[in-house]
C-alpha positions as CSV (number, residue, x, y, z in Angstrom):
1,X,-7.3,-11.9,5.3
2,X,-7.7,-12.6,1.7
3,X,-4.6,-13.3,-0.2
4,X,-5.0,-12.6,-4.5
5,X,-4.5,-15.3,-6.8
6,X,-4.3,-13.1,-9.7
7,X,-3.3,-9.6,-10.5
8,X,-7.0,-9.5,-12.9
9,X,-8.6,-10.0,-9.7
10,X,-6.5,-7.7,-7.6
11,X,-7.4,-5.0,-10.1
12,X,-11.0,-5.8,-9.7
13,X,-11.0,-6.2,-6.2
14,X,-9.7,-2.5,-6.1
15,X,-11.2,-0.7,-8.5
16,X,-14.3,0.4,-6.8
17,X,-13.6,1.9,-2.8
18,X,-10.7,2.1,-0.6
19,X,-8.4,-0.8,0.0
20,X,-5.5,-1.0,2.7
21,X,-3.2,-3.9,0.3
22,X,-0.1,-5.5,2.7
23,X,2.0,-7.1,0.6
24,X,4.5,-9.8,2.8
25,X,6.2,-12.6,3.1
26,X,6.0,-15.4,5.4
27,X,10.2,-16.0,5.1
28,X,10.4,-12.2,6.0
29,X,11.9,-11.6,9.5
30,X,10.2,-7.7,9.2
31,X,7.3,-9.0,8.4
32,X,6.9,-11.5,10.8
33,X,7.5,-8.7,13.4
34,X,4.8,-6.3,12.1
35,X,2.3,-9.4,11.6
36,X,0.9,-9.0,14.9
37,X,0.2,-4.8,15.2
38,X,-1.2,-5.2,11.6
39,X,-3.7,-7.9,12.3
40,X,-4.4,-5.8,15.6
41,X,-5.1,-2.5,13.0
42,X,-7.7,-4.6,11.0
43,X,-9.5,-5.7,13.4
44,X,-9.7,-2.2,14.8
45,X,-11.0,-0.8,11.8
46,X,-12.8,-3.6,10.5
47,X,-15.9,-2.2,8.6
48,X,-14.5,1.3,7.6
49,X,-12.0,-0.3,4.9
50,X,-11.2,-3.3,2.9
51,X,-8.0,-4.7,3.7
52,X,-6.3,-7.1,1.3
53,X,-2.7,-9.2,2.1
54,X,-1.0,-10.2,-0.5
55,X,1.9,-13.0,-0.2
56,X,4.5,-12.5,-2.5
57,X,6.2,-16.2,-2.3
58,X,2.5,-17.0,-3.7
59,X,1.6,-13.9,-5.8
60,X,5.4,-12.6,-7.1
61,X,4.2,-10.8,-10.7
62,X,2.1,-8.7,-8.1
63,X,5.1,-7.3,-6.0
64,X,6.8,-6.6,-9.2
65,X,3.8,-4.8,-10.9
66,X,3.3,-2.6,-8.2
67,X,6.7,-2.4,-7.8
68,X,7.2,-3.5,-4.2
69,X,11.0,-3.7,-3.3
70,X,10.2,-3.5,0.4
71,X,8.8,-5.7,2.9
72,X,6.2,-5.4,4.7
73,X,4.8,-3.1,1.9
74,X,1.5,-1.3,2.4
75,X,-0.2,0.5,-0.3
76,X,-3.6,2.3,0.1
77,X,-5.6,2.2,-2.7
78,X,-8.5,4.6,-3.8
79,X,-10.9,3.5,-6.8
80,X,-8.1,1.7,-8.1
81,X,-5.4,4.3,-7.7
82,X,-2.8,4.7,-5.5
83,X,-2.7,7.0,-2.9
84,X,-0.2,6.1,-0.3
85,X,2.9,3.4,0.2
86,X,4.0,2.9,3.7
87,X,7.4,0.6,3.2
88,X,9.4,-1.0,5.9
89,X,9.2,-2.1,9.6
90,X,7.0,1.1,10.8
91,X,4.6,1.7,14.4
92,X,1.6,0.3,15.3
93,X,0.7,3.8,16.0
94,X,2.0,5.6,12.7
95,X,0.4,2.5,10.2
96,X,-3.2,3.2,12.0
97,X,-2.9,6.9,11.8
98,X,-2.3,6.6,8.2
99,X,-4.9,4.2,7.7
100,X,-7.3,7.0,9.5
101,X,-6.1,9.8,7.5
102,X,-7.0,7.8,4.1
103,X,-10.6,6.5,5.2
C-alpha cells in the first residue's frame, strides 16, 4: 500500500501506466467495511496493475483535486488520465471485475 504525500508526486506516480487509486479514510465506517475485499483484490491482481491508497485525513488537497466527495472512492487511472470512478460501499465481485475490464 503506498499512501501519497504530495499531489506532485501523485501525478508522477500516474503519469506513465495504469493505476487502481483508493482514496479512504481510516474514521470512515464504509471504508472500514470494504478494507478487507480490497486488500483481498490487490493481492489477487498483484503484478498486472499499480494500486495506490490514498488517506484523505493525511492527503485532504488530493480528495478535493480529484474531487472525491465519496468514500471509499476508487479511481482508475490510465497514463495519467482518468478512466473510471467507482464511489461508495460496492462488491468484492463488481470492484475486481472493473479492475479486470481496465487492465
Amino acid at each position: 500500500m503506498t499512501d501519497v504525500v504530495q499531489q506532485k508526486n501523485f501525478e508522477e506516480m500516474i503519469a506513465q501506466g495504469k493505476h487502481v487509486v483508493r482514496f479512504h479514510s481510516q474514521w470512515n465506517n464504509e471504508c472500514r467495511y470494504a478494507d478487507k475485499p480490497y486488500k483481498e483484490i490487490k493481492a489477487e491482481l498483484s503484478g498486472k496493475v499499480n494500486f495506490i491508497d490514498v488517506d484523505i485525513n493525511t492527503n485532504p488537497k488530493m480528495a478535493s483535486v480529484h474531487r472525491v466527495f465519496s468514500l471509499p472512492s476508487i479511481i482508475l487511472f490510465n497514463n495519467g488520465v482518468e478512466v473510471k470512478r467507482l464511489a461508495g460501499l460496492m462488491t468484492k465481485r463488481y470492484i475486481k471485475q472493473e479492475i479486470e475490464r481496465f487492465i
